[in-house]
C-alpha positions as CSV (number, residue, x, y, z in Angstrom):
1,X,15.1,29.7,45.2
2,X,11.6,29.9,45.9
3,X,10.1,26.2,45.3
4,X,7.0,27.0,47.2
5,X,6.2,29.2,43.9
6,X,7.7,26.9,41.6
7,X,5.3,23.8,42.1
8,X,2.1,25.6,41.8
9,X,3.2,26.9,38.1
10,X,4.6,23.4,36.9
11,X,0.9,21.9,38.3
12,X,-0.7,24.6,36.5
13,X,1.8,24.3,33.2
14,X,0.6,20.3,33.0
15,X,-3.3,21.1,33.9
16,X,-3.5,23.5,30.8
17,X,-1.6,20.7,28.5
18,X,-4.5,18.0,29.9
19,X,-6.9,20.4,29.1
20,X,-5.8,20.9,25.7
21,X,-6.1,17.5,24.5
22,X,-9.9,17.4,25.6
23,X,-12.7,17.1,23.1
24,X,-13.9,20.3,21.4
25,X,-16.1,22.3,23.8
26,X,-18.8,23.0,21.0
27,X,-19.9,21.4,17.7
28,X,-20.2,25.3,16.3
29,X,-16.8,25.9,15.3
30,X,-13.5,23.9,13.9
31,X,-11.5,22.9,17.3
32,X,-7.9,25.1,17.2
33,X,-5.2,24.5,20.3
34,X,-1.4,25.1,20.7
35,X,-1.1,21.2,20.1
36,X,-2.9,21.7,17.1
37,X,0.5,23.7,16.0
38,X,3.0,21.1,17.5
39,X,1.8,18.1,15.8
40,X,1.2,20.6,12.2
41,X,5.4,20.8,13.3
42,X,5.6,17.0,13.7
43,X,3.9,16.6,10.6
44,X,6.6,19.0,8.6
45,X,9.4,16.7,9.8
46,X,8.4,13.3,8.5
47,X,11.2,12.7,6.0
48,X,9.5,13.3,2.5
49,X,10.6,10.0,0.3
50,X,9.4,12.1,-3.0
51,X,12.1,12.4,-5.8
52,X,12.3,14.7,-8.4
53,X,11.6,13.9,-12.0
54,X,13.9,14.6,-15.0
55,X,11.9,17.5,-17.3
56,X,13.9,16.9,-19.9
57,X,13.6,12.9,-20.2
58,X,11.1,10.9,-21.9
59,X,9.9,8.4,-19.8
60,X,8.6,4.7,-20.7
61,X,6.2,2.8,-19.3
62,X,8.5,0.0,-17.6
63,X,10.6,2.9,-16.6
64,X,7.9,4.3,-15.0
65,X,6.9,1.4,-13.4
66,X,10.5,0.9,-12.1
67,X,10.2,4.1,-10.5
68,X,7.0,3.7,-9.1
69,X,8.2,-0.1,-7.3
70,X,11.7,2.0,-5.6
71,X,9.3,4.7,-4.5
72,X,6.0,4.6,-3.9
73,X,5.0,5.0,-0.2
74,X,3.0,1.9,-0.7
75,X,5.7,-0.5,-1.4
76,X,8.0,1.0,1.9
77,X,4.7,0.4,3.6
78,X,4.1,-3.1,3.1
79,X,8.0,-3.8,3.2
80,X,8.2,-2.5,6.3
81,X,5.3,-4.5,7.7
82,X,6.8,-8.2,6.5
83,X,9.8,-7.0,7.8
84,X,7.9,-6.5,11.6
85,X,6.5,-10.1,10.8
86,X,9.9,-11.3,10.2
87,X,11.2,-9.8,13.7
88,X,7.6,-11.3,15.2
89,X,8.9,-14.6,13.5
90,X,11.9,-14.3,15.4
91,X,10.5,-13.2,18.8
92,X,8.5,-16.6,18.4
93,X,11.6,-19.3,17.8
94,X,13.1,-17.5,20.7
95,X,11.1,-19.5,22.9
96,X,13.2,-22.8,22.0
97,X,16.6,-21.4,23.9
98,X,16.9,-20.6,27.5
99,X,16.6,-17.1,29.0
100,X,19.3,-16.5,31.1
101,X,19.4,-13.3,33.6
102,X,22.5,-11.7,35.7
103,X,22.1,-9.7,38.6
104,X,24.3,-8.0,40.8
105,X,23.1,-7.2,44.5
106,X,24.8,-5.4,47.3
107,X,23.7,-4.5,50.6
108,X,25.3,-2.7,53.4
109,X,24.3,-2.4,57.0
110,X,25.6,-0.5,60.3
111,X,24.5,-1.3,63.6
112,X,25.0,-1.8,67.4
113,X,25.6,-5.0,68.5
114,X,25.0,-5.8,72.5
115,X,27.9,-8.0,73.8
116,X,29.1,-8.2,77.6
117,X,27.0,-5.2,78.9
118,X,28.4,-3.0,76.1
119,X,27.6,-1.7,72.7
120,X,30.0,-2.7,69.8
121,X,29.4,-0.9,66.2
122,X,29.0,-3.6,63.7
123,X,29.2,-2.8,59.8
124,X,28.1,-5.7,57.4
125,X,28.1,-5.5,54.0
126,X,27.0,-8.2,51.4
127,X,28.0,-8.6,47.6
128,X,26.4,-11.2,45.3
129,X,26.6,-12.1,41.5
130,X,23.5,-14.2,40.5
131,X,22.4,-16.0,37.1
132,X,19.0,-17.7,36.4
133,X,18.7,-19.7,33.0
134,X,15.1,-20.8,32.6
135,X,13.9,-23.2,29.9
136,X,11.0,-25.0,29.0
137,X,11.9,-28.8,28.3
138,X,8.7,-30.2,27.0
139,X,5.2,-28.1,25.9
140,X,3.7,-30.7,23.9
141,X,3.6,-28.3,20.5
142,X,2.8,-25.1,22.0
143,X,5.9,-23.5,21.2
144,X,5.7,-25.0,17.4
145,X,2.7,-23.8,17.1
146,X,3.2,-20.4,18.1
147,X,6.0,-20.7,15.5
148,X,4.0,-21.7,12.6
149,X,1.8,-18.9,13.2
150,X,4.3,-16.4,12.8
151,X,5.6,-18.6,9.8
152,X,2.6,-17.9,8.1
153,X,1.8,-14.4,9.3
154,X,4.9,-13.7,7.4
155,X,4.7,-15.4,4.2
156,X,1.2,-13.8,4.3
157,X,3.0,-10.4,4.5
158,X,5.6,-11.4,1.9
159,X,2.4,-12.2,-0.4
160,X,0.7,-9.2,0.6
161,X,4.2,-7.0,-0.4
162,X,3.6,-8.8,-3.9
163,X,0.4,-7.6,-3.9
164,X,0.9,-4.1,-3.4
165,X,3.1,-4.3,-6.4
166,X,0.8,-5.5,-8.6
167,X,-1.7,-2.7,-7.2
168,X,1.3,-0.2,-7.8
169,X,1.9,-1.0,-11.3
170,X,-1.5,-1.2,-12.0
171,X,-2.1,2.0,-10.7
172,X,1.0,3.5,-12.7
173,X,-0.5,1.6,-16.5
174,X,-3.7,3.4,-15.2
175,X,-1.9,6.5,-14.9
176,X,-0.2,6.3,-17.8
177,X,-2.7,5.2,-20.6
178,X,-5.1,8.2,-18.8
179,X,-2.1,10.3,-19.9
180,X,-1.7,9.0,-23.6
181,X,-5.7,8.7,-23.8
182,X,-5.9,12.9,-22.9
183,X,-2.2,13.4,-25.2
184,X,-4.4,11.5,-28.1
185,X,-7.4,13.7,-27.5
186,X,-5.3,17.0,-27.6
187,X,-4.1,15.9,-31.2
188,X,-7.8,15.1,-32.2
189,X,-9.4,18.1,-30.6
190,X,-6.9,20.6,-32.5
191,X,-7.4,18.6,-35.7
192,X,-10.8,19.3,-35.2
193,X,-10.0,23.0,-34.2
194,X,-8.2,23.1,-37.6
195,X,-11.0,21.6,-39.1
196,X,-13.1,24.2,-37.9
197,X,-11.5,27.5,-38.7
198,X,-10.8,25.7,-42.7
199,X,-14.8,25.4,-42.7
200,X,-15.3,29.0,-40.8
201,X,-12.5,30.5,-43.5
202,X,-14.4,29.2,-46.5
203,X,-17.6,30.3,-45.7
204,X,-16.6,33.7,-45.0
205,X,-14.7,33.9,-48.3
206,X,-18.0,32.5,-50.2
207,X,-19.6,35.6,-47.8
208,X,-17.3,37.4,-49.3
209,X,-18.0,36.6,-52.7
210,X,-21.8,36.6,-52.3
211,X,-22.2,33.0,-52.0
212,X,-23.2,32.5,-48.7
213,X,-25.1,34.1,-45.9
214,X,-24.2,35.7,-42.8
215,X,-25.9,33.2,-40.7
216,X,-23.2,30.4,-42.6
217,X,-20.8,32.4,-41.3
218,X,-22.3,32.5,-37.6
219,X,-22.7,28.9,-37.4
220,X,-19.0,28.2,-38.3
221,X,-17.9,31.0,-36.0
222,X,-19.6,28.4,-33.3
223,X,-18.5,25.5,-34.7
224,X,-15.1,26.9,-34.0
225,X,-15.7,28.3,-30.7
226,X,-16.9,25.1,-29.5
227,X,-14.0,22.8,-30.9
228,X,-12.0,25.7,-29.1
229,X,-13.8,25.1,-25.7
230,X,-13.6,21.5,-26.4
231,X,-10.2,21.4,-26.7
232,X,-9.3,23.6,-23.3
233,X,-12.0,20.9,-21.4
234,X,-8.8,18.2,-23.2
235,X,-6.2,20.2,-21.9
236,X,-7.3,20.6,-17.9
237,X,-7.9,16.9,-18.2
238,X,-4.0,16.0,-19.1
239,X,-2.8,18.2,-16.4
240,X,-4.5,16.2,-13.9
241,X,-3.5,12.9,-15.5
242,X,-0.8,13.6,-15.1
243,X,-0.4,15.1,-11.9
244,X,-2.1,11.6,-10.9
245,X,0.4,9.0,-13.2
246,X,3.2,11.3,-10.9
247,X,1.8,10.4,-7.8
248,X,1.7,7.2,-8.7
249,X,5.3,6.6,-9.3
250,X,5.4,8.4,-5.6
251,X,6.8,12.0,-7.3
252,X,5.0,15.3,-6.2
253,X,2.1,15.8,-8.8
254,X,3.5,19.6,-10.2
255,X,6.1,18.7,-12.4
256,X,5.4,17.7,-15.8
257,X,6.5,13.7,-17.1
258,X,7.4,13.6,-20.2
259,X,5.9,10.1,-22.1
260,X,5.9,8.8,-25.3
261,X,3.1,9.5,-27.7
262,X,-0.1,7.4,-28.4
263,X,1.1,6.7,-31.9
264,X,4.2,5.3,-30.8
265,X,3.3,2.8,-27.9
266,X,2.8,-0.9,-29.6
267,X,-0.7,-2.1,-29.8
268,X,-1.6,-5.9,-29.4
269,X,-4.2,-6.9,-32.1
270,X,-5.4,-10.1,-30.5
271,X,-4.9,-12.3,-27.1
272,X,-3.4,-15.8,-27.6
273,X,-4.7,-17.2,-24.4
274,X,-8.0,-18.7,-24.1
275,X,-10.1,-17.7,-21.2
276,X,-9.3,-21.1,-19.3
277,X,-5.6,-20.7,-19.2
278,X,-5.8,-17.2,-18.1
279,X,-7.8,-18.3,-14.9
280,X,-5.8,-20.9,-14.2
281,X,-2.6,-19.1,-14.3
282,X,-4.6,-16.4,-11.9
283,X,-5.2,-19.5,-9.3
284,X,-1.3,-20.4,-9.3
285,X,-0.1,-16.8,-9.2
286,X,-2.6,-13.9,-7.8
287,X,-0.6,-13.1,-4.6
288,X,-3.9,-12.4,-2.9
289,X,-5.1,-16.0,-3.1
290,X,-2.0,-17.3,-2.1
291,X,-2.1,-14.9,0.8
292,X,-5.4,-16.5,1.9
293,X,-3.6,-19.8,1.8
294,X,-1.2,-18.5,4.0
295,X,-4.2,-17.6,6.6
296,X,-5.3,-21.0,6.7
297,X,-1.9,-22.2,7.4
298,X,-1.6,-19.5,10.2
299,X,-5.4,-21.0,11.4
300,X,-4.2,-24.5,11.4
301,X,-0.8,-23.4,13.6
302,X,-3.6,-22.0,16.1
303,X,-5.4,-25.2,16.1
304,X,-2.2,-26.8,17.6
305,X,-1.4,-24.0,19.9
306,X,-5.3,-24.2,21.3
307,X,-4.7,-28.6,21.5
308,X,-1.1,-28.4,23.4
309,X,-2.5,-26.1,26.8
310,X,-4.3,-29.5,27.1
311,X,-1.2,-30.9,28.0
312,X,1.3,-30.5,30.8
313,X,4.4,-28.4,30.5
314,X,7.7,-28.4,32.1
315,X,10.0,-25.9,32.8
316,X,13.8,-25.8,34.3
317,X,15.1,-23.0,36.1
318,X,19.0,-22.9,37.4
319,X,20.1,-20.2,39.9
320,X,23.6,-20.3,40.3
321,X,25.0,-17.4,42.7
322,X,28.5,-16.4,44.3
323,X,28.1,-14.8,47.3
324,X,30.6,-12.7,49.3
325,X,30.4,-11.3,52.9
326,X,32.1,-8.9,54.7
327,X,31.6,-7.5,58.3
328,X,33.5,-5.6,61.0
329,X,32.9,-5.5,64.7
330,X,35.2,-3.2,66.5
331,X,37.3,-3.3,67.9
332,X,38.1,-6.9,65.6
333,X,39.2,-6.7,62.0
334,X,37.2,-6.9,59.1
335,X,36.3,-10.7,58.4
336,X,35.1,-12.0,55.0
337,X,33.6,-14.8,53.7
338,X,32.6,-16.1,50.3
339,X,31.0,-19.4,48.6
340,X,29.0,-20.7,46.1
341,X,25.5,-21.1,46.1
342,X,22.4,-21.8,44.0
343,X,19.8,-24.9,43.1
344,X,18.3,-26.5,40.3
345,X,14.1,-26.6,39.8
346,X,11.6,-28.3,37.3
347,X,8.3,-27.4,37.3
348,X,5.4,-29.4,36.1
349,X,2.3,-27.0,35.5
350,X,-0.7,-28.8,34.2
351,X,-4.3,-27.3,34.5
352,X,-6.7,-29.8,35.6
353,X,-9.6,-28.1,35.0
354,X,-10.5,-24.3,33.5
355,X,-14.6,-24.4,33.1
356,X,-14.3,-25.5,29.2
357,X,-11.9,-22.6,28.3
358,X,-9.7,-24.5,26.3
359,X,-12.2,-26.3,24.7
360,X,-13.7,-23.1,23.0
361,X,-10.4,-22.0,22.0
362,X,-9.9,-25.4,20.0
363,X,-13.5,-25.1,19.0
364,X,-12.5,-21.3,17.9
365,X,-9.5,-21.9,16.3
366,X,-11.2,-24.6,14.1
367,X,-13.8,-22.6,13.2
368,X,-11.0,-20.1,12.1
369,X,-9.6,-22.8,10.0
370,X,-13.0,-23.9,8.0
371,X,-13.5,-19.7,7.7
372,X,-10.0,-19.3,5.9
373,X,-11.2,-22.0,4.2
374,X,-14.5,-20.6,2.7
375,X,-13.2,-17.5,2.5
376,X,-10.1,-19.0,-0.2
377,X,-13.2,-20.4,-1.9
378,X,-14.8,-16.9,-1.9
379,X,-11.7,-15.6,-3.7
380,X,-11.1,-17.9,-5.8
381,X,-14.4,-17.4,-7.2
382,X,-14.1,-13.7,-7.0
383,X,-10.5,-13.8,-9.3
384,X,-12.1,-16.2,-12.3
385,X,-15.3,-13.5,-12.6
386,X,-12.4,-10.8,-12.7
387,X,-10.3,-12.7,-15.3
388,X,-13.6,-13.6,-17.2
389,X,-14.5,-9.6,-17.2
390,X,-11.0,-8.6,-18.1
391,X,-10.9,-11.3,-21.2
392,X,-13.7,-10.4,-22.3
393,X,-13.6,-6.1,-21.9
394,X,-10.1,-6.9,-24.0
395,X,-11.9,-9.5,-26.8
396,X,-14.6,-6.2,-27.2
397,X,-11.7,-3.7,-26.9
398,X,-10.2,-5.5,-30.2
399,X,-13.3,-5.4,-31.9
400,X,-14.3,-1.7,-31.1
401,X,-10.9,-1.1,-32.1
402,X,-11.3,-2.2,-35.6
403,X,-14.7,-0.9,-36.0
404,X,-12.9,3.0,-34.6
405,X,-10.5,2.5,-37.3
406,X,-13.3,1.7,-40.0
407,X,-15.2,5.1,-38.4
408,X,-12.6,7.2,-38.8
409,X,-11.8,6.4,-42.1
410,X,-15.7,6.8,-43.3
411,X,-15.9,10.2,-41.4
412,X,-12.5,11.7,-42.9
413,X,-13.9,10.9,-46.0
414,X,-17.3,12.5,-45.6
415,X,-15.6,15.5,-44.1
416,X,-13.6,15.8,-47.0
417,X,-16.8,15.4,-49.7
418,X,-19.1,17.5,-47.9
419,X,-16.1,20.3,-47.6
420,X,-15.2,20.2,-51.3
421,X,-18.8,20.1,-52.6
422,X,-19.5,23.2,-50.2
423,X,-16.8,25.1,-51.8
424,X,-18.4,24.1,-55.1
425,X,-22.2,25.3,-54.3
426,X,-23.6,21.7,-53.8
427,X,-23.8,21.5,-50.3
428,X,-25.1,23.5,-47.5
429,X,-23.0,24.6,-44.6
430,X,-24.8,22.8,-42.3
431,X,-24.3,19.5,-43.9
432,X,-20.3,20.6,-43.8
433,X,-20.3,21.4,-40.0
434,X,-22.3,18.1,-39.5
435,X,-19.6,16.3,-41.5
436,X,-16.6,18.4,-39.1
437,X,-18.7,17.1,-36.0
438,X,-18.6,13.7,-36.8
439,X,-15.0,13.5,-38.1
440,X,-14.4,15.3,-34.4
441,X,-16.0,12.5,-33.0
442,X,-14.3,9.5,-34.8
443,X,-11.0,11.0,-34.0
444,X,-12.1,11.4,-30.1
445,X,-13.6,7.5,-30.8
446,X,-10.3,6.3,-32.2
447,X,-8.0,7.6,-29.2
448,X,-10.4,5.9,-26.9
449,X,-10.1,2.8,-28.6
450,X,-6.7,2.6,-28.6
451,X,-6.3,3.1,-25.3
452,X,-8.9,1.0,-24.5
453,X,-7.1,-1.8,-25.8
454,X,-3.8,-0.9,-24.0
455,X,-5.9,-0.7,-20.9
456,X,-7.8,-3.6,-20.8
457,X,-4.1,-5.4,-21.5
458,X,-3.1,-4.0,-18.4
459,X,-6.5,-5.1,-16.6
460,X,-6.1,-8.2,-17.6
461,X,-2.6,-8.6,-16.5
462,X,-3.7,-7.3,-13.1
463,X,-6.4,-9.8,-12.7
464,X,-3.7,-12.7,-13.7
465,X,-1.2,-11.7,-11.8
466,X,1.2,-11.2,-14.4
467,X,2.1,-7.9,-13.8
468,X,4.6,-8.9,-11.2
469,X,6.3,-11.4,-12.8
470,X,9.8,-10.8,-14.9
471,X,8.2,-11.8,-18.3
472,X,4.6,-11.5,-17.8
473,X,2.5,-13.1,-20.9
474,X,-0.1,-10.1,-21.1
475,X,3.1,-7.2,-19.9
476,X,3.3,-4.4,-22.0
């Protein structure tokens, strides 16, 4: 085997792999490398946590929430981070047992040893089982400290896991009243299709009878045509609504979720809260203020941790060995020899003096406590403007709710009057299309206004926190 031509290629092999993970030589052109096409492979074999949704199943909201919570990539996410906190939590109380260490060790020697003007081959060989337990008796807090740091960098994970769900199922009720609001416009755009082609049908029969004029008849061919485009604009905006309310629930976005209609999802008419109670119950429960909490508990740990380096710390150490050792020298047999060894040590480390470092990091680590601090004030103040907003966008939904209904009534009327009178001679075509455009429009109006109410119910929920909880006051 020749290895003097084996080297050179392996050298080059590695050089052209170094040279492939350089920057892209030009700014002129996309940057395209074999590695490109390994990690494009990597990227196909990340398990794919997707599921597959039932076609044939009508689906919910709280269902679709469910399914949204089990898998969402989100949720795995911040699961898996508060359970690396957990494991960081437990790396951290560690520190109050001792380490202990084994070793083995063996050595072997051969020599010539010079007795009585000769040479005598001498073979010695040593064998030798070793422990050392070290512990640190007294640290003056550091230890705790360190400990109550990772206590509250994990209940700060925990809260930021609840967190995510409430994002989540916001996300989904998002999702989902998009869905309803586009199903609800479908309905009203081909009413208003239907609508259309009636008032395009009876003026080409009054055309037909000499009553009207072929302009008439133009004007509600357009008046159709547009309720047509109209209606295909609806259309293209359901199938991305819900492509988005699958994604949300953490399903591929091509396959089609069946939901209930707009008609048949309950609608509050008023909110019992007052706008007080709401924000107080946000203060007690929004996981993200409690989750700034939990920083200032973490800063205050560090405060402690910063204070103990002030102070000495003492550390044991045991080495207990068992030696064995064997030699021959010929032409004498072998000889062995074996005992137990070892010794016992404290150490007292105190720094005297460190050119004010420690001082900073107290001074630091209080400053970190008074920033958590403001910054739980910031929130705070930032969660009662959101729960204001949200009670009152859901006080105006109710009322814009009640004047849709009103609207639609009026225009169905008006569209049935100025339709009838046409047919009659008493009206102009114009004043019948103007009628059709309006009724289009309080139809559009009253989906909106229904699902702005079912919406803002959800808003407000998210701003309380009560989305998470098992009964939530504002839930669906």
């Amino acid at each position: 085997m020749r290895i003097g031509g084996v080297i050179p290629f392996l050298i080059l092999l590695s050089t052209r792999t170094l040279l492939a993970q350089s920057a892209p030589v030009s700014p002129d052109h996309p940057w395209h490398t074999p590695i490109e096409q390994r990690i494009e492979a990597d990227a196909r074999n990340i398990a794919d946590l997707r599921f597959s949704i039932d076609p044939s199943k009508t689906y919910s909201l709280p269902e679709l929430m469910d399914l949204a919570e089990a898998h969402n990539p989100a949720t795995r996410l911040a699961w898996e981070r508060a359970r690396a906190r957990a494991a960081a939590l437990g790396v951290a109380r560690s520190e109050l047992y001792p380490t202990l260490a084994a070793a083995a060790l063996s050595d072997t020697g051969r020599s010539e040893a010079f007795f009585g003007g000769q040479f005598y081959k001498q073979v010695t060989q040593d064998f030798e089982l070793a422990l050392e337990l070290n512990y640190t008796v007294l640290d003056f807090g550091a230890r705790s400290g360190r400990i109550n740091v990772a206590t509250a960098r994990l209940l700060a994970a925990n809260l930021a896991f609840n967190d995510t769900h409430r994002n989540v199922i916001y996300q989904v009720q998002q999702a989902y009243y998009r869905v309803l609001s586009s199903m609800g416009q479908e309905d009203a755009a081909r009413a208003s299709l239907a609508n259309a082609q009636a008032v395009q049908q009876a003026a080409e029969d009054r055309l037909a009878h000499g009553l009207a004029t072929m302009p008439d008849v133009l004007e509600a061919r357009s008046a159709t045509a547009q309720a047509d485009y109209e209606l295909q604009a609806v259309l293209g905006t359901e199938e991305i609504a819900r492509g988005d309310l699958a994604t949300a629930i953490g399903a591929p976005a091509t396959p089609t979720i069946r939901v209930q209609p707009l008609d048949q999802v309950p609608t509050r008419e008023s909110i019992e809260d007052t706008v007080e109670q709401a924000i107080d119950r946000a203060l007690a429960q929004r996981p993200d203020l409690m989750q700034q909490v939990a920083e200032i508990r973490s800063a205050n740990a560090r405060v402690k941790e910063a204070r103990a380096a002030y102070y000495p710390s003492l550390n044991l150490t045991v080495r207990p060995a068992q030696p064995s050792y064997f030699a021959l020298q010929q032409p004498s047999p072998w000889g062995h020899a074996s005992d137990l060894t070892g010794g016992i040590q404290f150490n007292l480390n105190w720094t005297v003096f460190d050119g004010g470092s420690r001082k900073n990091r107290v001074a630091q680590a209080e400053a970190d406590v008074r920033g958590a601090e403001a910054e739980s004030n910031v929130t705070r103040n930032r969660i009662a403007d959101e729960v204001w907003t949200a009670y009152s966008n859901l006080n105006t939904a109710f009322r814009q709710r009640q004047a849709a209904i009103a609207l639609l009534e009026a225009a169905n009327q008006s569209y049935s009057a100025a339709l009838e009178s046409y047919n009659y001679g008493v009206r102009s075509l114009l004043d019948v299309t103007a009628a059709q455009r309006t009724l289009a429009q309080a139809r559009s109006t009253d989906v909106v206004a229904r699902t702005q109410v079912l919406t803002a119910v959800a808003a407000l929920a998210f701003r309380t926190g009560d989305s998470i909880r098992a009964h939530g006051t504002l839930g669906p």
